[in-house]
C-alpha positions, 0 to 999 in steps of 0.5 A: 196807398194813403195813410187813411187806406193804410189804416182802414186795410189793417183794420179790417184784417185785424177786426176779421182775425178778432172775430174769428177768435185768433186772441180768444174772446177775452185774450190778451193782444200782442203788444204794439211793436210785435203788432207793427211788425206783424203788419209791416206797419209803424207803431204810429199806424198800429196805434190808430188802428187799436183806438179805432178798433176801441171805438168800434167795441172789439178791444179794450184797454187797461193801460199797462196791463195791455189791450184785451178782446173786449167781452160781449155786449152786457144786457143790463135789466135796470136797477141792480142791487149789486153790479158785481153780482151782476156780472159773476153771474154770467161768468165773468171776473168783476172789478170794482174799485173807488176813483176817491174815497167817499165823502160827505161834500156841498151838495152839487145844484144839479143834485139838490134839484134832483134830491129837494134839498137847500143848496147849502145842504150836505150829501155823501158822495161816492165815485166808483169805476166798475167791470171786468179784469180785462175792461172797464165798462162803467163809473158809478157815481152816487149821491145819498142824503147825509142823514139816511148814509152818512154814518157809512162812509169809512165802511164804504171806504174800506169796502168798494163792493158796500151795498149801502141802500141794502144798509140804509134798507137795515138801519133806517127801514127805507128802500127805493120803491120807484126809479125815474131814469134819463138817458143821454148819449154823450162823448166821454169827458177828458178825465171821463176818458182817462178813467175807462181808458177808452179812446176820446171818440169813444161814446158814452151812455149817461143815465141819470137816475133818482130812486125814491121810497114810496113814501117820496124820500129820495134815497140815492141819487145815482148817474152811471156813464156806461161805455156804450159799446158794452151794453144793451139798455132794453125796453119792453112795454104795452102800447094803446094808440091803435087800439082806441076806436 
């Protein structure tokens, strides 16, 4: 048997075992040595075979914490006030934590584009890795006008869960009235991949999103990479085209 054959048999054994519910849905898998054994295999071939199966969105890895069943698919509405909540909601045990600490930086050009600001401005910027205790499902990185959310940043430091367009909305009377959102289907980067713990073939969603008042102002801008196999991104809307004589 070659070594792709090899590789391919213990997956499907194992992808059928997962979804028969044999680790629970969101249990903890025996570690790689145990596994090896369990498939008369090397550690080497077991290891392919649990980042295939990361790739594929039936596991998760949180480093040495272990591998855990991945939950199921995240139906994901638009924009949350609070991912958080989000997931509380549906049951589940949210994580949510800052990759480094918030900080008023030069504005990136991509960002002040998005954001009509000179390019020697200043923005707060916030990285933030959010999920569950047993996955990592996304990173949350937002950028906010220095004058609207500067006098926030020890609080958001102190508190990775700190709704600041909620604190924006109270202190300066503004709120996001309007969203425009781009959607791009990408593979992680390396320090992409080392944050979620997630295999480098693993695919990304990248949504890039400005919120704006409905005066214009905008309020954050804000790029989620979500990784794809825990999310559904769903679109509902009329359409014309037929209808016209």
């Amino acid at each position: 048997m070659s070594p792709d054959t090899k590789i391919d048999s213990i997956m499907d054994d194992l992808r059928r075992r997962i979804l028969a519910g044999s680790y629970g849905t969101q249990g903890r898998l025996p570690g790689l040595r145990m596994l090896a054994r369990e498939f008369r295999t090397s550690q080497e071939t077991m290891n392919k075979v649990i980042q295939r199966l990361q790739a594929e969105g039936l596991l998760s890895s949180l480093g040495q914490r272990g591998i855990f069943i991945r939950a199921s698919r995240t139906r994901i509405p638009g924009l949350l006030p609070r991912f958080d909540l989000y997931l509380k909601e549906m049951g589940l045990e949210p994580v949510e934590e800052n990759l480094e600490d918030p900080a008023l930086i030069p504005v990136p050009p991509e960002i002040a584009d998005l954001m009509g600001v000179p390019p020697d401005a200043r923005v707060v910027r916030r990285i933030r890795r959010q999920g569950t205790i047993t996955a990592y499902m996304r990173i949350a990185e937002n950028f906010y006008p220095q004058e609207l959310a500067g006098e926030f940043i020890e609080q958001m430091k102190a508190d990775a869960h700190m709704d600041v367009v909620e604190a924006i909305k109270q202190r300066h009377g503004i709120v996001i009235n309007q969203v425009h959102e781009d959607i791009i289907a990408r593979l992680p980067s390396k320090q992409e991949q080392s944050w979620l713990k997630i295999p480098r073939g693993s695919p990304i969603m990248e949504v890039d999103r400005v919120c704006r008042s409905k005066e214009g102002t905008v309020v954050m801008c804000n790029r989620l990479l979500l990784v794809a196999s825990f999310f559904v991104l769903s679109r509902e809307y009329n359409v014309s085209h037929w209808d016209q004589v």
